[in-house]
N, C-alpha and C positions, 0 to 999 in steps of 0.2 A: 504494500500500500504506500502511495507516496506519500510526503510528508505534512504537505497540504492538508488532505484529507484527516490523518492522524491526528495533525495539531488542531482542527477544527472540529471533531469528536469528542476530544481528550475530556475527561469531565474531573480529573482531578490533579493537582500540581503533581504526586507524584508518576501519571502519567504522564505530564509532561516534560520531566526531569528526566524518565527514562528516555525521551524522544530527541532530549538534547545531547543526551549521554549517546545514546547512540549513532549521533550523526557527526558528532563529534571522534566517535569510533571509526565512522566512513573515510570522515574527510583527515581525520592527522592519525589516525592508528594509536590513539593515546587515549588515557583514562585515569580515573582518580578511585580508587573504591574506602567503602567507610566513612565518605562524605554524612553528615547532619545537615536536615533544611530547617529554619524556622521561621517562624514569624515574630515581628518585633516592631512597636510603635516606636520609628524610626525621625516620626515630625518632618518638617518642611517647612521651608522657610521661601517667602516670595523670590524666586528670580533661582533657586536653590533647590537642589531636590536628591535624595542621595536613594536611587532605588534599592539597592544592597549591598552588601560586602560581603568578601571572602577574607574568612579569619583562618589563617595558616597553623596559627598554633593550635587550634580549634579542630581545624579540619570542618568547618562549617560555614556554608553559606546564611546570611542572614537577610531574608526578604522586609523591605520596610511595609507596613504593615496598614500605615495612614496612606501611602500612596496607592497600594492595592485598592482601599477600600474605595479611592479616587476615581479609579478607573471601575472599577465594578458598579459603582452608581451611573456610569452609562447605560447598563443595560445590557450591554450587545458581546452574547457570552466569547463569538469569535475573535472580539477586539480586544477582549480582557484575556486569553487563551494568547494571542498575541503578544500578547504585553511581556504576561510571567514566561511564557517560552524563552521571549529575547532576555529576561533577565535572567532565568535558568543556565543558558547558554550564554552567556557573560562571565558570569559568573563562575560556570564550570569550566569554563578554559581558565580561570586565573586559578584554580584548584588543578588542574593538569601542567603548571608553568609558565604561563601565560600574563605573567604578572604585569607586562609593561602594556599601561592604558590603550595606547596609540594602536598597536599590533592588535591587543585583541577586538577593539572596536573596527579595524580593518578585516581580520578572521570572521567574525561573527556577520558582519556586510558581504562579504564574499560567498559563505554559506547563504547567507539568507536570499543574496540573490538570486543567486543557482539553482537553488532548490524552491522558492516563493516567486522568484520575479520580481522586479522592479520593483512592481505599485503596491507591494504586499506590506500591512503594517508593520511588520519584523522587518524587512528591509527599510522601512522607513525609520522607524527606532533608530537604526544603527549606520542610517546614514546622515540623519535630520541633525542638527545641532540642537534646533529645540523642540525638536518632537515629543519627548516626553511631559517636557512643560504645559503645550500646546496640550495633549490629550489630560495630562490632570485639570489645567482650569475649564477643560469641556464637564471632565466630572464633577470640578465641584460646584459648576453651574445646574446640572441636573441631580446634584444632593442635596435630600434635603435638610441634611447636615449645617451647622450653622459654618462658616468659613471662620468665624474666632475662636472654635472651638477645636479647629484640627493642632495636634500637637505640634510647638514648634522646636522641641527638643524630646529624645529620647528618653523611655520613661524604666529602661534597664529589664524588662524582662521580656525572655524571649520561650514562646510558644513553640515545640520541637513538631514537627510534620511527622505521624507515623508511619511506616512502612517506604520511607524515601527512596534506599539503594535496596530495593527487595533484591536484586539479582546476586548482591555479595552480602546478603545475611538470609539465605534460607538455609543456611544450618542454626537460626535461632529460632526454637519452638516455642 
C-alpha cells in the first residue's frame, strides 16, 4: 500500500510512527529501536512554536501537546495525520543521527516529496518556513479554546504513548 493511502487511514500516532519508521527504513536503511513517544504541554509563544524534541539521553521523542491540540481543532483528521507524520518523521531521523537541523529538514522534504508530491501537507511542513504557524493560527481560529489560555511555557509532565515501537518490544507480555 503506498504511503499516501497509509498515512491517510492511520487512526492512531502509533500507526503513524511505524509508517515513518518505516520509510525511513526504505529511504536510509537506518533505524532507532527503544524509542518513547509522549505527549507534553509544550506552550507556544506568538511568532514561536517548538512542535517537539528529540531527547538523546532519553531516547524519546516529545510531541508538544498545545500545538496538536491546534491542529486537531481543525477538524480535518487527514491534515492532522499530516501534521504528527511530519513531526514523527522529524523527529525520528534526529533519533537515527540526524541531529543537524538543516539536513534533516532537507531529508524529510525529499521523502515527503517522492512519496506525497509536491502539494501534499507533509511536503508542505517541511518545505514552508511558516507552514506550521500558518496551520496553528487556522486552529486556533476554529477553537473554541480561548487563545489566552493556551500554554505559553511548558508545564513538565509528559504523557508516554503506549505501544509506540511494538515491533522491538513484542517480547514484553
Amino acid at each position: 500500500m503506498k504511503i499516501a493511502a497509509k498515512l491517510h487511514g492511520a487512526q492512531s500516532l502509533q500507526e503513524l510512527f511505524e509508517l515513518a519508521k518505516d520509510v525511513v527504513w526504505r529511504y536510509l536503511k537506518v533505524e532507532q529501536a527503544g524509542l518513547m513517544v509522549g505527549l507534553a504541554e509544550l506552550g507556544m509563544s506568538a511568532g514561536a512554536v517548538l512542535g517537539a524534541y528529540y531527547s538523546p539521553d532519553a531516547n524519546t521523542i516529545v510531541i508538544n501537546k498545545t500545538v496538536m491540540s491546534q491542529v486537531s481543532a481543525l477538524d480535518d483528521r487527514p491534515l492532522y495525520n499530516s501534521y504528527c507524520f511530519y513531526i514523527l518523521l522529524h523527529e525520528y531521523l534526529h533519533s537515527c543521527g540526524f541531529y543537524d537541523e538543516n539536513e534533516n529538514r532537507q531529508i524529510v522534504a525529499a521523502i515527503a516529496a517522492q512519496e506525497l508530491g509536491p502539494d501534499h501537507a507533509v511536503t508542505k511542513l517541511a518545505t514552508t518556513n511558516d507552514a506550521m504557524l500558518k496551520l496553528i493560527k487556522a486552529g486556533m481560529l476554529n477553537n473554541k479554546r480561548n487563545a489566552s489560555s493556551i500554554p505559553a511555557v511548558a508545564d513538565g509532565g509528559i504523557e508516554f504513548i503506549d505501544g509506540i515501537d511494538r515491533k522491538n518490544t513484542n517480547y514484553i507480555m
